[in-house]
PyMOL Python script that loads the backbone (N, CA, C, O; Angstrom):
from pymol import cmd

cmd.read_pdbstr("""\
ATOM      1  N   UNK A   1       7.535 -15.531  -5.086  1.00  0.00           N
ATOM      2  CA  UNK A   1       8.831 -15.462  -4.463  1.00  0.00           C
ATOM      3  C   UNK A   1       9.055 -16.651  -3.547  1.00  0.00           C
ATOM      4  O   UNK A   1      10.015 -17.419  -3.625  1.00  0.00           O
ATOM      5  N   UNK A   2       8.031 -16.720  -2.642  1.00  0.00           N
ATOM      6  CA  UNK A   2       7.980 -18.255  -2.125  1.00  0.00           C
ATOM      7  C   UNK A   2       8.531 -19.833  -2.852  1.00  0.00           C
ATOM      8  O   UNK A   2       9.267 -20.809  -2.704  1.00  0.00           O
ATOM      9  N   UNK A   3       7.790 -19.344  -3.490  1.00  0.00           N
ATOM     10  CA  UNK A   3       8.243 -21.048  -4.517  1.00  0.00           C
ATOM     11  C   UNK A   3       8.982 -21.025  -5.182  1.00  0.00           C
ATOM     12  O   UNK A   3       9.364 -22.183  -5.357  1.00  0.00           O
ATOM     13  N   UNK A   4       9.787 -20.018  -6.047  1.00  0.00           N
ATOM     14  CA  UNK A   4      10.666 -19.562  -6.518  1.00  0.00           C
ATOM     15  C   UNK A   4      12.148 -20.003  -6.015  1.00  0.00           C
ATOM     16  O   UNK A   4      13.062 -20.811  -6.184  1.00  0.00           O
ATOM     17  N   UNK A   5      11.717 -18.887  -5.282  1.00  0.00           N
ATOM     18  CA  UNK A   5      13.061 -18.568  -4.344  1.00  0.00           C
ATOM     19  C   UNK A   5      13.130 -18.910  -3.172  1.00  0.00           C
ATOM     20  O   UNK A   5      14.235 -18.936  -2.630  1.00  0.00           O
ATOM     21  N   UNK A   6      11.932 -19.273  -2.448  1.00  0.00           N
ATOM     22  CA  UNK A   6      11.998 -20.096  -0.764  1.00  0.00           C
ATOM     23  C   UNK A   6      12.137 -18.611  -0.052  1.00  0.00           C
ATOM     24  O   UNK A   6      12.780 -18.684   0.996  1.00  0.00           O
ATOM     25  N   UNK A   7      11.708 -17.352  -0.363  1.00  0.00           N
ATOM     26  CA  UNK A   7      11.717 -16.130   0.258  1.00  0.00           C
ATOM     27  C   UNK A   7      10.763 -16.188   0.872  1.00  0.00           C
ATOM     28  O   UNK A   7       9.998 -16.775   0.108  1.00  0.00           O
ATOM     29  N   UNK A   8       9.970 -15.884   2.202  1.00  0.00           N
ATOM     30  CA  UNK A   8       8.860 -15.926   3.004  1.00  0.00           C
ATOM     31  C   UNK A   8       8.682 -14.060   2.796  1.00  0.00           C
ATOM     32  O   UNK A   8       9.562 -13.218   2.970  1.00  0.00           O
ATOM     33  N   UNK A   9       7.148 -13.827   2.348  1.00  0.00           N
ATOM     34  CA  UNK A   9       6.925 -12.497   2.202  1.00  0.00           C
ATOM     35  C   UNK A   9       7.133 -11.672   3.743  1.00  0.00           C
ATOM     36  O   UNK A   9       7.344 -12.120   4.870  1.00  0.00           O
ATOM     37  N   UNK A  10       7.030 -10.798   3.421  1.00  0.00           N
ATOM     38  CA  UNK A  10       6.969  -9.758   4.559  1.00  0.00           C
ATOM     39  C   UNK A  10       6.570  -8.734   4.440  1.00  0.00           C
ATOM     40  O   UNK A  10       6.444  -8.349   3.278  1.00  0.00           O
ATOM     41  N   UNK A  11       6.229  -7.920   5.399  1.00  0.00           N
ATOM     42  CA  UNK A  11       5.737  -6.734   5.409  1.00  0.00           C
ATOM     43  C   UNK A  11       6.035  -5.335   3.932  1.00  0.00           C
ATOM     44  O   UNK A  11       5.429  -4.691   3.075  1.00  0.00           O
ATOM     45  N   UNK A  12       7.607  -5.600   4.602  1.00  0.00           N
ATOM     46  CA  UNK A  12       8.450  -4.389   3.295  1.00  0.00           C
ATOM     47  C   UNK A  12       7.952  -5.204   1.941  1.00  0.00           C
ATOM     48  O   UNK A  12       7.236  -4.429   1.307  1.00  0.00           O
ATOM     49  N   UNK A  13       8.048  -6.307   1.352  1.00  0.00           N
ATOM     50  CA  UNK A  13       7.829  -6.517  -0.012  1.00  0.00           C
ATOM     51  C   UNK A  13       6.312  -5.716  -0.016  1.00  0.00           C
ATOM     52  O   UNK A  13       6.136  -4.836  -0.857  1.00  0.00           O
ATOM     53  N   UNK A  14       5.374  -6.010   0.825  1.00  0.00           N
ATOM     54  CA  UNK A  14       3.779  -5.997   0.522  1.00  0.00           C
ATOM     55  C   UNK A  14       3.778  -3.906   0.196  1.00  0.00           C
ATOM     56  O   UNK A  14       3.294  -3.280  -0.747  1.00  0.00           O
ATOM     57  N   UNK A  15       4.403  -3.488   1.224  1.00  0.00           N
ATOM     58  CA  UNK A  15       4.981  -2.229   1.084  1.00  0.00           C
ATOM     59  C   UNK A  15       5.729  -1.794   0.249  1.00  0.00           C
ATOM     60  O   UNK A  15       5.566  -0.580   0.126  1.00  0.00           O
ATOM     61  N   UNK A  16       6.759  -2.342  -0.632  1.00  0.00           N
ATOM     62  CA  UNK A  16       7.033  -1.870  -1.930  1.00  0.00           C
ATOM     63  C   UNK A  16       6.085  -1.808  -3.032  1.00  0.00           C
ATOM     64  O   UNK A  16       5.855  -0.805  -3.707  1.00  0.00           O
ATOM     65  N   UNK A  17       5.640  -2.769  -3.140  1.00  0.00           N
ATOM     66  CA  UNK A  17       4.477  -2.693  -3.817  1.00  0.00           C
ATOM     67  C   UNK A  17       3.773  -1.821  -3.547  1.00  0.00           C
ATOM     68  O   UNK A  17       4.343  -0.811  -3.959  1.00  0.00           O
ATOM     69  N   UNK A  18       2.578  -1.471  -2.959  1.00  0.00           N
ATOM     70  CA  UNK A  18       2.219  -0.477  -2.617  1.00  0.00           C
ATOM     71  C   UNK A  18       2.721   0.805  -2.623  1.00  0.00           C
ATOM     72  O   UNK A  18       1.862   1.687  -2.653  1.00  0.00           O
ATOM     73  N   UNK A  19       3.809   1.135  -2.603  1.00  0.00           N
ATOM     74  CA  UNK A  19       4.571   1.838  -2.812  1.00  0.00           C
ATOM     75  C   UNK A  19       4.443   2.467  -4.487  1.00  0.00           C
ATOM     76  O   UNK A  19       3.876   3.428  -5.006  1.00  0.00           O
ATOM     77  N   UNK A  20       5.180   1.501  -4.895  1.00  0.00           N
ATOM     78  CA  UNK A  20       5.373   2.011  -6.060  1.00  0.00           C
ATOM     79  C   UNK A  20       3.975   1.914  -7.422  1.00  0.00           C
ATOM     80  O   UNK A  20       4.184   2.214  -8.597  1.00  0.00           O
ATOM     81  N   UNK A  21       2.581   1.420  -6.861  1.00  0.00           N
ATOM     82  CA  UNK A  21       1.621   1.441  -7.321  1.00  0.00           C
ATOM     83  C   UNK A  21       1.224   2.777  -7.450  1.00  0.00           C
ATOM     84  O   UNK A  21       0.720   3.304  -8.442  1.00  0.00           O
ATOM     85  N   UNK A  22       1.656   3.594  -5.705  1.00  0.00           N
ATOM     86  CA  UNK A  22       0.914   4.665  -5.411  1.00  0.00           C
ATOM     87  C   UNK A  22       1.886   5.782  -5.958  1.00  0.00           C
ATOM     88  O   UNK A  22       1.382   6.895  -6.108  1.00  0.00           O
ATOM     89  N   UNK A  23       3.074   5.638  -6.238  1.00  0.00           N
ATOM     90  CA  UNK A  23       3.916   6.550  -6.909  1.00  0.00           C
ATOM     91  C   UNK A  23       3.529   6.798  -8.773  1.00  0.00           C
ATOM     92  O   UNK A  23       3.494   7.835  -9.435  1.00  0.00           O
ATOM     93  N   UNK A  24       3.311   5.505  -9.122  1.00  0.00           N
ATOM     94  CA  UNK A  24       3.027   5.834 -10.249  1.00  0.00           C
ATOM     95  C   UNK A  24       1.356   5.799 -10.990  1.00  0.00           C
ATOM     96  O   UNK A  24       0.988   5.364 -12.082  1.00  0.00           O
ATOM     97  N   UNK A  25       0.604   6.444  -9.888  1.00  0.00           N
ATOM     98  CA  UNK A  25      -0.491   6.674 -10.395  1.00  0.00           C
ATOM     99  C   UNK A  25      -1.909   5.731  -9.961  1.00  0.00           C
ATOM    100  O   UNK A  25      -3.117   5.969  -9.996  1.00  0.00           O
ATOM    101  N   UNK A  26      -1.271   4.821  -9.638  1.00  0.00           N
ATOM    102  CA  UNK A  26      -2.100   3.779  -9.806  1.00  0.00           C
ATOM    103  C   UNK A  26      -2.621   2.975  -8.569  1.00  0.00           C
ATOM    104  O   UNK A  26      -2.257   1.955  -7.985  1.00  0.00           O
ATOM    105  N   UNK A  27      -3.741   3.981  -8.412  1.00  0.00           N
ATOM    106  CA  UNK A  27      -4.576   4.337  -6.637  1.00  0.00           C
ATOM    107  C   UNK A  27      -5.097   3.235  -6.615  1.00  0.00           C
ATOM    108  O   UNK A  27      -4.856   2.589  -5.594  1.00  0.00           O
ATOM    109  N   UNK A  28      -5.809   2.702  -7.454  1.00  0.00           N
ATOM    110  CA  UNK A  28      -7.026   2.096  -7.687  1.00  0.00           C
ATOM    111  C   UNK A  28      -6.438   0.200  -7.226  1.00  0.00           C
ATOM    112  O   UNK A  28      -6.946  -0.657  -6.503  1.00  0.00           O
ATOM    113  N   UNK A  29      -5.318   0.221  -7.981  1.00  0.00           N
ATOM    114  CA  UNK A  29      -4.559  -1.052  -7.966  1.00  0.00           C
ATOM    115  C   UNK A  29      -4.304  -1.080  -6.439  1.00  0.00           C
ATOM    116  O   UNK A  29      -4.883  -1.917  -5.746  1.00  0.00           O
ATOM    117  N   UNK A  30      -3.624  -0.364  -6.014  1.00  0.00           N
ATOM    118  CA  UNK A  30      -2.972   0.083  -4.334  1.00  0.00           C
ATOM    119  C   UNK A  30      -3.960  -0.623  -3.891  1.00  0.00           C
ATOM    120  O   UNK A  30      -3.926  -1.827  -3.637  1.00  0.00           O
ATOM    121  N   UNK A  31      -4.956   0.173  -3.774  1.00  0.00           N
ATOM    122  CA  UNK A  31      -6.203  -0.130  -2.614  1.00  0.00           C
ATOM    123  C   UNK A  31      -6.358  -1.126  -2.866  1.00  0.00           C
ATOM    124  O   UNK A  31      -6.252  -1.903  -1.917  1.00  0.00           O
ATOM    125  N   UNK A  32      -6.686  -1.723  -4.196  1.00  0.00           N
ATOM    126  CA  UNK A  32      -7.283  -3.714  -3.999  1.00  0.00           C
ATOM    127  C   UNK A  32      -6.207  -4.355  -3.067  1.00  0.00           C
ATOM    128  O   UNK A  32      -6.382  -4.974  -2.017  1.00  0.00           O
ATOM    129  N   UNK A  33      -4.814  -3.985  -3.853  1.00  0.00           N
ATOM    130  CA  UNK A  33      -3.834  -4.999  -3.170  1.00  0.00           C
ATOM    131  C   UNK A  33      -4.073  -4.700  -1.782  1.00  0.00           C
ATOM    132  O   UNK A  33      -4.461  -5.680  -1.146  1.00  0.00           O
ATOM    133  N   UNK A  34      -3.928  -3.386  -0.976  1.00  0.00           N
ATOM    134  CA  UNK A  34      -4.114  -3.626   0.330  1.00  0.00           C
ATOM    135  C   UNK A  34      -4.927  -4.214   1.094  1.00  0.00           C
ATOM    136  O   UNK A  34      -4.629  -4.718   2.177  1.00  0.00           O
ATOM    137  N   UNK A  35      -6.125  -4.191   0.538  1.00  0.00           N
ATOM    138  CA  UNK A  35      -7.219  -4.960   0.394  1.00  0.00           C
ATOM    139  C   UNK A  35      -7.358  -6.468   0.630  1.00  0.00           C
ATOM    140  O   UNK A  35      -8.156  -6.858   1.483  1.00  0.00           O
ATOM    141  N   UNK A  36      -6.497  -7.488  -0.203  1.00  0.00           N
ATOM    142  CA  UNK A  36      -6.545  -8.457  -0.556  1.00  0.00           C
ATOM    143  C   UNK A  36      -5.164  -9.158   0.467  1.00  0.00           C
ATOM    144  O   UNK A  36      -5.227 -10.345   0.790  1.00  0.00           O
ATOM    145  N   UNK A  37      -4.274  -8.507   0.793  1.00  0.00           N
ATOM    146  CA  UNK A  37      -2.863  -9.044   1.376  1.00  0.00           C
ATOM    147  C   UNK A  37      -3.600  -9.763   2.501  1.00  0.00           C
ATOM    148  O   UNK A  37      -4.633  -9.372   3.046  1.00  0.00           O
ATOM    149  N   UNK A  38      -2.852 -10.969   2.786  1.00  0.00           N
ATOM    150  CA  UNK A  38      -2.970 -11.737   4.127  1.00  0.00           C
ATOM    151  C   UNK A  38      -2.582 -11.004   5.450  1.00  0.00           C
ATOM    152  O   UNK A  38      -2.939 -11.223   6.608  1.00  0.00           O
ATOM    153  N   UNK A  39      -1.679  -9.997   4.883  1.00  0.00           N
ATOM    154  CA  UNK A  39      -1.201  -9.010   6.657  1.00  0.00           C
ATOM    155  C   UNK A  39      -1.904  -7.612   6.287  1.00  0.00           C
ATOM    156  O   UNK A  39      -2.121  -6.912   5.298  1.00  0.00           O
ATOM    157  N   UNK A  40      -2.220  -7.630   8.245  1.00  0.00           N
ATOM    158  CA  UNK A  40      -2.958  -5.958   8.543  1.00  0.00           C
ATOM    159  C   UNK A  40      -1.578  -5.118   7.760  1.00  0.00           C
ATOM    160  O   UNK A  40      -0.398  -5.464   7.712  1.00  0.00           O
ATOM    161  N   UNK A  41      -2.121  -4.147   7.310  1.00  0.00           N
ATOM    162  CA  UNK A  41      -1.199  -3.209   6.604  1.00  0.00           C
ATOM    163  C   UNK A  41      -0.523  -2.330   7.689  1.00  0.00           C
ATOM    164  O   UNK A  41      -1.370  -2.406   8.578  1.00  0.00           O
ATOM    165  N   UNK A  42       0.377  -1.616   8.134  1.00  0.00           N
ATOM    166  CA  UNK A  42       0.835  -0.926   8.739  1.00  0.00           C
ATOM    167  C   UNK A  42       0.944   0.077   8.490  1.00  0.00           C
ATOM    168  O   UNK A  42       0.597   0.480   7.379  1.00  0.00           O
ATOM    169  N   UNK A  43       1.503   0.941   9.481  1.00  0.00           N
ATOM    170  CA  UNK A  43       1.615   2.969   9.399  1.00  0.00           C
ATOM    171  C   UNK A  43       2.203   3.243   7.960  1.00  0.00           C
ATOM    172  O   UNK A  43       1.894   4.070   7.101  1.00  0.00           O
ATOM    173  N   UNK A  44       3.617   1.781   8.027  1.00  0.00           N
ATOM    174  CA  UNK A  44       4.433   2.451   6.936  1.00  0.00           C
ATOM    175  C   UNK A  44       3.902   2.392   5.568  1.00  0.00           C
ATOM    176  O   UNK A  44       4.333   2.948   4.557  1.00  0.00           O
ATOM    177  N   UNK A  45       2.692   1.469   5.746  1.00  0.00           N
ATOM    178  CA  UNK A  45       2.195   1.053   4.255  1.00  0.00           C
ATOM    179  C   UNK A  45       1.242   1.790   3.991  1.00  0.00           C
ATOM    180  O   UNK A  45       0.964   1.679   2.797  1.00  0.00           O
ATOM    181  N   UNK A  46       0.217   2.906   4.819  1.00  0.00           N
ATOM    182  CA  UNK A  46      -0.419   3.823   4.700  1.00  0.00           C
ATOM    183  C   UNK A  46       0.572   5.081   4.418  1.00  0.00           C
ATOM    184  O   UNK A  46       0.138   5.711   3.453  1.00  0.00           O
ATOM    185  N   UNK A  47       1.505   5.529   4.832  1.00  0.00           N
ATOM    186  CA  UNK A  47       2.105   6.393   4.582  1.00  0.00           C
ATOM    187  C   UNK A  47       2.391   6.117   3.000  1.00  0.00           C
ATOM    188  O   UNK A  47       1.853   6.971   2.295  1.00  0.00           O
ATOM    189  N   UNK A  48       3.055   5.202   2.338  1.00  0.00           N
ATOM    190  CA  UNK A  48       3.279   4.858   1.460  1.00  0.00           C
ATOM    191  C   UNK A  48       2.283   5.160   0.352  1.00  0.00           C
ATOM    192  O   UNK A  48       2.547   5.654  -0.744  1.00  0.00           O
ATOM    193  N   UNK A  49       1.271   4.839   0.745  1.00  0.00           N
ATOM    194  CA  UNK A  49      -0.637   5.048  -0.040  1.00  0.00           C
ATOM    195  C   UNK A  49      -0.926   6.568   0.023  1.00  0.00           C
ATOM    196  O   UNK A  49      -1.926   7.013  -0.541  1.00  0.00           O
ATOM    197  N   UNK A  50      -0.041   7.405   0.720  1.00  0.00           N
ATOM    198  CA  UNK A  50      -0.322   8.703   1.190  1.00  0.00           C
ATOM    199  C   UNK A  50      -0.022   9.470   0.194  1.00  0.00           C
ATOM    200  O   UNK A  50      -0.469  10.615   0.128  1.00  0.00           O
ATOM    201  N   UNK A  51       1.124   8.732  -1.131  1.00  0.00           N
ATOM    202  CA  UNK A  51       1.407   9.494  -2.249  1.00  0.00           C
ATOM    203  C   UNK A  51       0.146   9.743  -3.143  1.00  0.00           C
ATOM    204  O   UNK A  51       0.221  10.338  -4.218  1.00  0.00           O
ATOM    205  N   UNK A  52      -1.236   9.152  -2.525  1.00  0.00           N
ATOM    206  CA  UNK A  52      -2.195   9.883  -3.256  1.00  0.00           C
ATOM    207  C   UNK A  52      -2.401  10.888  -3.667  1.00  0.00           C
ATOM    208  O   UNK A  52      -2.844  11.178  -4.778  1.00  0.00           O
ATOM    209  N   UNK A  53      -1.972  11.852  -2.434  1.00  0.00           N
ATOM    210  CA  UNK A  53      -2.105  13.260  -2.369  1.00  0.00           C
ATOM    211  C   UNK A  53      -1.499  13.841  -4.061  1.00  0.00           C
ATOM    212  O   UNK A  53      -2.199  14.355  -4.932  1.00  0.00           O
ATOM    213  N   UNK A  54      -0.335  13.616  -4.111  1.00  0.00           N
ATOM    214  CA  UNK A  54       0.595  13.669  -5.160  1.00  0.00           C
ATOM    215  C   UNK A  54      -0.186  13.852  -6.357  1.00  0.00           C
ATOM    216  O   UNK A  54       0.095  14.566  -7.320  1.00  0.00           O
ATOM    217  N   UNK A  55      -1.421  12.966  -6.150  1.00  0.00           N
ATOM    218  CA  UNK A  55      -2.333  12.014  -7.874  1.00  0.00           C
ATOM    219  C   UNK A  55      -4.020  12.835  -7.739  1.00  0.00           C
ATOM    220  O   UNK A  55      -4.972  12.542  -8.463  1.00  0.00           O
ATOM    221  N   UNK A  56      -4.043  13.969  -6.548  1.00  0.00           N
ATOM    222  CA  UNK A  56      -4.760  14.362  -6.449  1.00  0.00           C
ATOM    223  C   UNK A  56      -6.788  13.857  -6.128  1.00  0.00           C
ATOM    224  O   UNK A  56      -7.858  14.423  -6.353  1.00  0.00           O
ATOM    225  N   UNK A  57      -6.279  12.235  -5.381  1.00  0.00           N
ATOM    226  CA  UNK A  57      -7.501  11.334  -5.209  1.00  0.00           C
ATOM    227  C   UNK A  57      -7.396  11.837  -3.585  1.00  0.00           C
ATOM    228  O   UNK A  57      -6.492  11.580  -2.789  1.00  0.00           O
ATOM    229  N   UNK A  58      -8.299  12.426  -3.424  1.00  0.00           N
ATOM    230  CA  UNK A  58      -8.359  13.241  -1.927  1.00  0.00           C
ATOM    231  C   UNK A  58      -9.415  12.005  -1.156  1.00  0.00           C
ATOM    232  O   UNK A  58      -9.221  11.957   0.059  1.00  0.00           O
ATOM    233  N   UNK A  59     -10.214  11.268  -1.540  1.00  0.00           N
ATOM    234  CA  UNK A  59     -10.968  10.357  -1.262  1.00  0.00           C
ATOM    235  C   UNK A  59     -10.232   8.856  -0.644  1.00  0.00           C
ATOM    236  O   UNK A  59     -10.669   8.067   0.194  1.00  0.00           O
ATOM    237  N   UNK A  60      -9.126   8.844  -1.323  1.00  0.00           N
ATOM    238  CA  UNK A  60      -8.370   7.448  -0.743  1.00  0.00           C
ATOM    239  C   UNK A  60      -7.217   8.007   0.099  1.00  0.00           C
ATOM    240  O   UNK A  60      -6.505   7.296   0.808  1.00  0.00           O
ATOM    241  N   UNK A  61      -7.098   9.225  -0.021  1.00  0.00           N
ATOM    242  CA  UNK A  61      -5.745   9.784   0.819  1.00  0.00           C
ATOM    243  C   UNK A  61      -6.533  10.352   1.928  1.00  0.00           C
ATOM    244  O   UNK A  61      -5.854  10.548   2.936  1.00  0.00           O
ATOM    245  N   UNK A  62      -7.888  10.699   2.029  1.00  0.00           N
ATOM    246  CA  UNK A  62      -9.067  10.557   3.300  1.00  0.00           C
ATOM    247  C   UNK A  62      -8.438   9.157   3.975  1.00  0.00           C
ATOM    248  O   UNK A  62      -7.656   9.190   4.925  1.00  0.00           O
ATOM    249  N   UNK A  63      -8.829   8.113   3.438  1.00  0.00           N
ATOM    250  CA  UNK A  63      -8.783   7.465   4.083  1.00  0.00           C
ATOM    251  C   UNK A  63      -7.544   6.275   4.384  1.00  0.00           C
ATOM    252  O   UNK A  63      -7.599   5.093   4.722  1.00  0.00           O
ATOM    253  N   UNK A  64      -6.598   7.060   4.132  1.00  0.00           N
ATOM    254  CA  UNK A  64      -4.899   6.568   4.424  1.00  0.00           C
ATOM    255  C   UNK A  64      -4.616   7.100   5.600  1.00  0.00           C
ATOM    256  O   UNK A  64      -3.827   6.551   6.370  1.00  0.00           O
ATOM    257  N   UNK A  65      -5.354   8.467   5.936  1.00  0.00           N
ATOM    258  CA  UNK A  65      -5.091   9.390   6.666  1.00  0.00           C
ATOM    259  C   UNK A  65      -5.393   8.869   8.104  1.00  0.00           C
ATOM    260  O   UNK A  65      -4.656   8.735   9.081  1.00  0.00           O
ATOM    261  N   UNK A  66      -6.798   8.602   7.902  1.00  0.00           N
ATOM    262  CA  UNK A  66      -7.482   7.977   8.691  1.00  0.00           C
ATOM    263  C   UNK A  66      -7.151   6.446   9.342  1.00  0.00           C
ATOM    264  O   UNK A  66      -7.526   6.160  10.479  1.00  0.00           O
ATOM    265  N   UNK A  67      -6.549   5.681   8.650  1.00  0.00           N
ATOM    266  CA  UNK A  67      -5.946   4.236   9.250  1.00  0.00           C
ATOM    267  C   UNK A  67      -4.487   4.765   9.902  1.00  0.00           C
ATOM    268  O   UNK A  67      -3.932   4.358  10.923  1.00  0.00           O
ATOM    269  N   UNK A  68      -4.089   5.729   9.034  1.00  0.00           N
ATOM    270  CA  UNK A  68      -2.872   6.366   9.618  1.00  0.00           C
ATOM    271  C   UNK A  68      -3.173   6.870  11.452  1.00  0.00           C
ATOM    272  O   UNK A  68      -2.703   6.493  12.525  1.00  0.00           O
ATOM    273  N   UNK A  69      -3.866   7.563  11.170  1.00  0.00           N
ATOM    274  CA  UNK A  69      -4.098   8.146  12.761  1.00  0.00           C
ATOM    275  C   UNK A  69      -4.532   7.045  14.059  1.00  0.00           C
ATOM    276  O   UNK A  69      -4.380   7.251  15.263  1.00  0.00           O
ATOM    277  N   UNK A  70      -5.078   5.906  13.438  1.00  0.00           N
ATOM    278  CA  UNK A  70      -5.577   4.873  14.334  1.00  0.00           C
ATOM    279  C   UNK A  70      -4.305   4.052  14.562  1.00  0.00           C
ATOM    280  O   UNK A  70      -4.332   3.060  15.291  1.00  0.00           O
TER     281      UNK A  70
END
""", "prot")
cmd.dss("prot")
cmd.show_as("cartoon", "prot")
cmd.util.cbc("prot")
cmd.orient("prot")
């Protein structure tokens, strides 16, 4: 998007993503990307990861929970 378009990322893009990784199943992807992003992730981007629950991975929604509360 940067070079593209001259858009500077931000928080909400890194959070859509995440978002919609964790909506459609796909825990495993979520976590690297959060993982790998240049910015600390925020409440809203753990909440977002929280649709684990949804996918029934009680192990990564442990620990959404947990960055959540800190």
């Amino acid at each position: 998007m940067t070079e593209i378009y001259g858009i500077e990322l931000e928080m909400i893009h890194y959070g859509c993503v995440v978002d919609l990784l964790a909506i459609y199943g796909q825990l495993e992807e979520a976590w690297k990307f959060i993982t790998i992003m240049p910015v600390q992730p925020d409440s809203d981007m753990w909440t977002s990861f929280l649709s684990c629950f949804f996918h029934k991975n009680q192990e990564l929604s442990k620990i959404a929970i947990e960055k959540l509360l800190k």
